[in-house]
C-alpha positions in Angstrom: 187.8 57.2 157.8 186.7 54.9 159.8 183.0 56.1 159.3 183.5 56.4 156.2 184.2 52.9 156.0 181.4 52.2 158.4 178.9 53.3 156.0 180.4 51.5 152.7 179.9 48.0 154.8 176.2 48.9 155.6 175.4 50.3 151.8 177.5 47.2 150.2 175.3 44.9 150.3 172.2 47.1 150.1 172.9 48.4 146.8 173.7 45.2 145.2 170.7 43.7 146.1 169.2 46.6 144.4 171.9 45.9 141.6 170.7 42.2 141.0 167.0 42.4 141.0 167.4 45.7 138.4 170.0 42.9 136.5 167.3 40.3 136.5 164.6 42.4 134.9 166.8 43.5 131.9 169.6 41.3 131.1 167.1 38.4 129.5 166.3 41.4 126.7 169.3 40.2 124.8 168.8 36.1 125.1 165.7 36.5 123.4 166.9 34.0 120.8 169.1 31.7 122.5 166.0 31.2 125.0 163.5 30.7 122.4 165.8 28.2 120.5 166.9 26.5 123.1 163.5 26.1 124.9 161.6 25.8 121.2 159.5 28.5 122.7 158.4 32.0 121.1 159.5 35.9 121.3 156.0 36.3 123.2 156.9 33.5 125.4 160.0 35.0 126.7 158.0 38.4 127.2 155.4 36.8 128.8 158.5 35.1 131.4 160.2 38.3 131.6 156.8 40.2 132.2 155.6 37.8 135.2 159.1 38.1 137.2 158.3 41.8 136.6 154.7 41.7 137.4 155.2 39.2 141.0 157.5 41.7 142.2 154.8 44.5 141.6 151.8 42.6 143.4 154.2 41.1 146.4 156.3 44.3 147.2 153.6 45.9 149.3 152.8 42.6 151.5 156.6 42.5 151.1 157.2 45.7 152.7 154.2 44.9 155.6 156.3 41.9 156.7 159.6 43.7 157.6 157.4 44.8 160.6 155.9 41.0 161.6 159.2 39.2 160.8 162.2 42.1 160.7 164.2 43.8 158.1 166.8 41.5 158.4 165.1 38.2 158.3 163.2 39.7 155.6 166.1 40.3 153.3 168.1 37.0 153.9 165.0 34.7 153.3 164.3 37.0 149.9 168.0 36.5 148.8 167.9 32.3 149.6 164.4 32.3 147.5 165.8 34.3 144.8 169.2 32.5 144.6 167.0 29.0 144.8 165.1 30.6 141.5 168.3 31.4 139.9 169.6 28.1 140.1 166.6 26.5 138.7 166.4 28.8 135.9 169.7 27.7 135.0 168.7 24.5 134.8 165.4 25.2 132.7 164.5 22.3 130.2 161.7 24.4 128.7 159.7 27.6 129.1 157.0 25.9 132.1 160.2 25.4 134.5 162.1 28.7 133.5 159.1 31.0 134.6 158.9 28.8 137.8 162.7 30.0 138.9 162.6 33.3 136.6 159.4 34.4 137.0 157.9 33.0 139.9 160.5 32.7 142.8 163.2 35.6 141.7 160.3 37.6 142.1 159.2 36.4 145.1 162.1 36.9 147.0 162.9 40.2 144.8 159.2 41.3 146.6 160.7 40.3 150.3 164.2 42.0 150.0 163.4 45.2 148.2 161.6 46.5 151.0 164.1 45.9 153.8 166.9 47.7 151.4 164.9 51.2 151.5 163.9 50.7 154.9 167.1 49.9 156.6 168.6 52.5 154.4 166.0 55.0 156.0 166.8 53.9 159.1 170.5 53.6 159.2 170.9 56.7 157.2 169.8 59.3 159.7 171.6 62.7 158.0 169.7 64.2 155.4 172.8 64.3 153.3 174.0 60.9 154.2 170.4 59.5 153.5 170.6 61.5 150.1 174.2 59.7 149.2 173.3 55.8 150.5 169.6 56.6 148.4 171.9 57.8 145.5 173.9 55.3 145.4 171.0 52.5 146.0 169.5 54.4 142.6 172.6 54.3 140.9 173.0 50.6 141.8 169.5 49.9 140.6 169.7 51.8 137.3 172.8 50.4 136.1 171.5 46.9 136.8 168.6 47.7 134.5 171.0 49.2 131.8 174.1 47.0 131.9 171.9 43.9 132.4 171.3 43.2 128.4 175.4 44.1 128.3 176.1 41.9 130.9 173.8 38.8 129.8 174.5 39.6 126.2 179.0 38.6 127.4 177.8 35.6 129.3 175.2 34.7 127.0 177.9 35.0 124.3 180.9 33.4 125.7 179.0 30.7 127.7 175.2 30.3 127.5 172.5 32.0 128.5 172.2 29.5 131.6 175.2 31.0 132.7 173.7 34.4 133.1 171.6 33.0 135.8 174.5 31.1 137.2 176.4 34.6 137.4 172.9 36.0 139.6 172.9 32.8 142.0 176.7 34.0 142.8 176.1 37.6 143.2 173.3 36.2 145.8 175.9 34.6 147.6 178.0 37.5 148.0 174.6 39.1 149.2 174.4 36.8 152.2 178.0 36.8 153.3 178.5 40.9 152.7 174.9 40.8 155.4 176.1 39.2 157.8 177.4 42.4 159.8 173.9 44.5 159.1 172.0 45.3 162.1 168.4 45.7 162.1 167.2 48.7 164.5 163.7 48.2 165.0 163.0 44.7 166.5 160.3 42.9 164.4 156.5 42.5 166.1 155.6 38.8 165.8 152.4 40.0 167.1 151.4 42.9 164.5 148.7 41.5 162.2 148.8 40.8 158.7 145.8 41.6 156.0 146.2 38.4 153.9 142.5 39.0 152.1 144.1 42.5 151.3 147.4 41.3 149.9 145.4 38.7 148.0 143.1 40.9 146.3 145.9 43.7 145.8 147.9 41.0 143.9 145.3 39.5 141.9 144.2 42.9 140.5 147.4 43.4 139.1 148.1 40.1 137.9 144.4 40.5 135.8 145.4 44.2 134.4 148.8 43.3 133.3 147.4 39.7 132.0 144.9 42.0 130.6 147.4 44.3 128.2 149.4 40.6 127.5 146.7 39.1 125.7 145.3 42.2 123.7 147.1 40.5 120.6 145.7 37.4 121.1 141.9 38.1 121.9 141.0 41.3 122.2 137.5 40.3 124.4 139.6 38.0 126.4 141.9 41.0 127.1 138.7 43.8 127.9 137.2 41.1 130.3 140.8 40.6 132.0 141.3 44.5 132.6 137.5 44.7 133.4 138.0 41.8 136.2 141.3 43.9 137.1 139.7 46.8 137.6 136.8 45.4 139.6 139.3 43.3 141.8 140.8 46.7 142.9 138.2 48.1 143.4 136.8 45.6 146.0 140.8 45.7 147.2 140.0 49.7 148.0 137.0 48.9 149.9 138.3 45.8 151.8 141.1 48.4 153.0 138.2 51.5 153.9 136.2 48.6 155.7 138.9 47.7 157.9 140.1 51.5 158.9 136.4 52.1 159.6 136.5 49.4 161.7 140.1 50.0 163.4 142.1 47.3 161.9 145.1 47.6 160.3 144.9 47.0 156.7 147.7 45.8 154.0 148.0 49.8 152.7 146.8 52.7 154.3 144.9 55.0 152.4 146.2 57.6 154.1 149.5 57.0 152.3 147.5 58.7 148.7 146.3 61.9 150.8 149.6 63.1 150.1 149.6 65.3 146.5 153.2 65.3 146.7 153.8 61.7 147.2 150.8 60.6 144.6 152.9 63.0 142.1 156.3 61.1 142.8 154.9 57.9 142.5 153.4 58.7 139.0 157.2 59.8 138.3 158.8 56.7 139.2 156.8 54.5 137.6 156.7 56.5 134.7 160.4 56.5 134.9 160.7 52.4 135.0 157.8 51.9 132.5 160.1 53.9 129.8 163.1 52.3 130.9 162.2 48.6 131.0 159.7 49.7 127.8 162.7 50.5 125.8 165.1 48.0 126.3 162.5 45.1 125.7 162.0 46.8 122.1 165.1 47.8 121.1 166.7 44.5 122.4 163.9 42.6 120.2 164.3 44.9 117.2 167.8 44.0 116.9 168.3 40.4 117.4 164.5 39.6 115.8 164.5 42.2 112.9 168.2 43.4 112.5 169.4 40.0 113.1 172.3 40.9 115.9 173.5 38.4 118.7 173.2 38.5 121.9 176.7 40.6 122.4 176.2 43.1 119.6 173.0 43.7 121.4 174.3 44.5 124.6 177.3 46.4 123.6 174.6 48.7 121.8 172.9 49.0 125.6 176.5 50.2 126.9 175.3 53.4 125.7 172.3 53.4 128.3 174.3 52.0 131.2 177.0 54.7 130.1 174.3 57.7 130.7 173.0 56.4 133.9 176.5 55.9 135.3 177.7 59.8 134.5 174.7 61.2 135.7 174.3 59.2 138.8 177.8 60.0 139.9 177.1 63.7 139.7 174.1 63.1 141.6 175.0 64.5 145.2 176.4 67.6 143.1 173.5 68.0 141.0 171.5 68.0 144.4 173.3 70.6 145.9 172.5 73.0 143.2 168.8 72.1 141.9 165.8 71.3 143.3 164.4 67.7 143.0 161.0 69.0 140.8 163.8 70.7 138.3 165.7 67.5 138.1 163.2 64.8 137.3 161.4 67.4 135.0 164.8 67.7 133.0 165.5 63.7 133.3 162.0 63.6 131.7 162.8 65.7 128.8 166.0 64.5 128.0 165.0 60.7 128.6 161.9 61.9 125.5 164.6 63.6 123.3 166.7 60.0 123.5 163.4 58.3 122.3 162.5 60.7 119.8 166.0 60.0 118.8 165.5 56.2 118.3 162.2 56.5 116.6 163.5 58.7 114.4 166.4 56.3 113.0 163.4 54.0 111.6 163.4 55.1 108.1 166.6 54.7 107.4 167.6 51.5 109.2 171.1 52.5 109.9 174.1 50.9 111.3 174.3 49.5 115.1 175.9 52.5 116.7 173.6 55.0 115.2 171.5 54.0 118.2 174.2 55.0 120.9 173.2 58.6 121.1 169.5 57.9 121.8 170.0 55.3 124.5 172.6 57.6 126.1 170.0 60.6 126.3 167.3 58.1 127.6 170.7 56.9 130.4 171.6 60.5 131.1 168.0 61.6 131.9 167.3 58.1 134.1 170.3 58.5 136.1 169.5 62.4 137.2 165.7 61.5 138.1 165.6 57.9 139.7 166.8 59.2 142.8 165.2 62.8 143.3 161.6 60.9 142.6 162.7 58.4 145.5 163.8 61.3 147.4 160.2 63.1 147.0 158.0 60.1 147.7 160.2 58.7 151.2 160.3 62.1 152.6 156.8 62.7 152.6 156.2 60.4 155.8 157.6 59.8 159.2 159.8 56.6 160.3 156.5 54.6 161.4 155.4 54.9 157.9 158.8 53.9 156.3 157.8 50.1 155.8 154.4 51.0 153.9 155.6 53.5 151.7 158.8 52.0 150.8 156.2 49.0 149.8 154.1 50.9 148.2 157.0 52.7 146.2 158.8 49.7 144.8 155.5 48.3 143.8 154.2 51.1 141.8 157.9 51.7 140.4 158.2 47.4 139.4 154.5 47.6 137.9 155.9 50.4 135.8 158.7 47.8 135.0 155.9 45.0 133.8 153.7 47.5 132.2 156.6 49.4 130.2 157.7 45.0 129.1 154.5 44.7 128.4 152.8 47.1 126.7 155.7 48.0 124.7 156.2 44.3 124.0 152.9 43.6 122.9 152.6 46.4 120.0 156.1 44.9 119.1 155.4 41.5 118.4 152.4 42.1 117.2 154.5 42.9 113.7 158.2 43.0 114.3 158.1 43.6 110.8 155.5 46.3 110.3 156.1 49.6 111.9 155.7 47.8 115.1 159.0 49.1 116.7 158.5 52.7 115.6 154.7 52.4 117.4 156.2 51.2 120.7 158.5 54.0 121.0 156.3 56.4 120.1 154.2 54.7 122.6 157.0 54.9 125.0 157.7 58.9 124.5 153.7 59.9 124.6 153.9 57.9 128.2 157.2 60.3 128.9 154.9 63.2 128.8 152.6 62.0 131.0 155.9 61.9 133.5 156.9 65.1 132.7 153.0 67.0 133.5 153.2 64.7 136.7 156.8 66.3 137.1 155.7 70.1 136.4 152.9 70.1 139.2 155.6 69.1 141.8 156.0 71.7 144.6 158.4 74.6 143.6 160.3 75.0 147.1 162.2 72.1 148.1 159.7 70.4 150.5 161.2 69.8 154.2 161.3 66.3 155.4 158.5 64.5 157.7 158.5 64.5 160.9 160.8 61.8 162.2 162.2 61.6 158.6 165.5 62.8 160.2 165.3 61.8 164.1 167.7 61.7 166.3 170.3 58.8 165.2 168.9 55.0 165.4 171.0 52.0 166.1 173.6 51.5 163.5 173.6 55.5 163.1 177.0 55.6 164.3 178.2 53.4 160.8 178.0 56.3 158.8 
């Protein structure tokens, strides 16, 4: 028992971290009026906020993830939690849109990029057992997904009994928690004050991203403005890719190795997960903004709708380990894919009849039943492609690609819907949404067959802190 116990103190305060940041990229879906009234700002304007906190974390998770090794796990975590909870509080105290993105956007995402990375690593490396690994990455995923899917039920009760400020007071408090629940984690690889850091590389990674998602943003305002944005995005990562090549060639470590995308099994996992986030974060920015915007529901009736979502994500996520045991990890994110597409065909298919509020339950607890059974096996295939001395790159690399599907899936679904809340737009984003789901799925279905063995390393002989499980 006492292992047992052991193990829950370690994973605590792991998979709440994972819990908040998920939380923080969803729950603002169902204040889009109260935060536009209050702040005399704009539908767009609180897409565009929700869309750069989603968009930082993308372009900063991968220098993120490089300086666990320069600084240590540990250090990395707590001084993402205290720049996080300093955003938090200063969101809460917002007096208009400029100050909001500042603490929303800006600094949540910040210190979401510095403590993401340290919550797969340490979890790697404290997690020795394959089947213990499996369990604390479950439960990580589960953590994470239900963040995402009760954050609009969540923000929609405070929102509703308090204010929307209150929401962010309610993250500022779960930070604290965080920090105190931290305290007894032990870091097992000392940190190298001396390994070098590839700032030019973590600039020019960052600012690609920032142009191509800016890029997507803009494509209902000017569309030339929006070509020459993904243009300049496009040619900024480009240059990123041969800053990187330039510095293997000449022995220097750079920001990403390329060596991480030699993998075909990796590449196909990452396509998965951020598939997976795009269609998650996709569909509750338009169904949230359909129903308050178009329908006309409050911020409660709108996340009591989402219940649905975090409904499907819990039952499937708690049969996890089981489903494991008895399927291989290709079979289950190919059947989350399908199921997650039938839940959006379901939604788009309610459009001509504009029905009643519950009538989209079923849909959003397909699209929750077929998240919860692939978040984690897509984590699972992507980690246990590399060895331990890769750990901090990949697990960069990972969250990055899975929170740029976050901003994209905000973004691009966001900016076909307000382009005409009021003209087909909502049935466009989701069919948006499910064409996007096939993509996943062809990415899904070229997976390996056999269950692929892990990496070298991937299951050493127990670290420090081993002994917690």
């Amino acid at each position: 028992m006492a292992t047992v116990a052991g193990a829950r103190r370690v994973l605590a305060p792991l998979a709440l971290a994972q819990f908040i940041c998920s939380f923080a990229g969803s729950n603002m879906n169902v204040m889009i009026n109260d935060i536009s009234k209050d702040l005399d700002t704009t539908v767009q304007g609180v897409q565009v906020a929700i869309t750069v906190f989603l968009l930082v974390m993308a372009a900063l998770m991968i220098p993120g993830g490089k300086l666990t090794d320069k600084w240590g796990r540990k250090r990395c975590l707590l001084a993402g939690l205290v720049v996080y909870g300093v955003g938090a509080v200063l969101s809460a105290a917002a007096p208009g849109l400029g100050v909001l993105i500042l603490g929303n956007s800006i600094l949540e995402g910040v210190g979401t990029a510095l403590l993401i990375p340290p919550v797969y690593i340490l979890t790697t490396l404290l997690f020795t057992g394959t089947a213990s690994r499996a369990r604390a990455f479950g439960a990580i995923m589960a953590m994470g997904g239900i963040g995402a899917a009760a954050g609009p039920l969540i923000g929609g009760l405070i929102t509703s009994a308090i204010s929307w400020r209150a929401a962010f007071v309610f993250q500022a408090l779960v930070i604290v928690v965080i920090v105190v629940l931290s305290r007894g984690l032990a870091d097992p690889l000392p940190p190298d004050p001396a390994r070098p850091f590839d700032t030019v590389g973590a600039v020019l990674s960052a600012a690609g991203l920032v142009l191509l998602v800016t890029g997507i943003l803009a494509v209902d305002n000017n569309g030339w403005l929006a070509l020459g944005l993904l243009l300049a995005g496009a040619l900024v990562l480009a240059g990123f890719l041969a800053w990187v090549r330039g510095r293997e060639r000449a022995g220097r470590e750079a920001l990403l190795s390329t060596a991480l995308f030699r993998d075909r099994t990796s590449n196909l996992g990452l396509v998965t997960q951020n598939t997976q986030w795009l269609m998650l974060m996709g569909v509750s920015f338009t169904v949230a903004a359909y129903l308050q915007v178009v329908r006309g529901y409050d911020a409660i009736e709108t996340g009591v709708i989402f219940t649905a979502a975090t409904l499907g994500i819990l039952a499937s996520s708690l049969a996890a380990g089981k489903l494991a045991r008895l399927h291989t990890q290709r079979g289950l994110i190919m059947t989350g894919f399908v199921v997650t597409i039938t839940g959006v065909a379901v939604l788009l298919a309610l459009v001509p009849w504009k029905p009643g509020a519950w009538a989209f339950a079923p849909g959003l607890l397909l699209i929750g039943l077929g998240l919860g059974v692939m978040l984690t096996p897509s984590v699972n295939v992507v980690q246990s492609c590399f060895p331990e001395a890769r750990q901090g790159e990949i697990s960069g690399l990972s969250r990055s690609v899975s929170n740029l599907g976050s901003s994209l899936g905000t973004a691009v679904a966001g900016t076909i819907l307000v382009a005409g809340l009021s003209k087909g737009a909502y049935a466009a984003a989701m069919a948006a949404l499910a064409v996007v789901g096939l993509g996943g799925l062809t990415a899904a279905a070229l997976l390996p067959r056999a269950p692929r063995p892990a990496a070298a390393g991937a299951a050493a002989a127990p670290s420090p802190g081993a002994s917690r499980q």
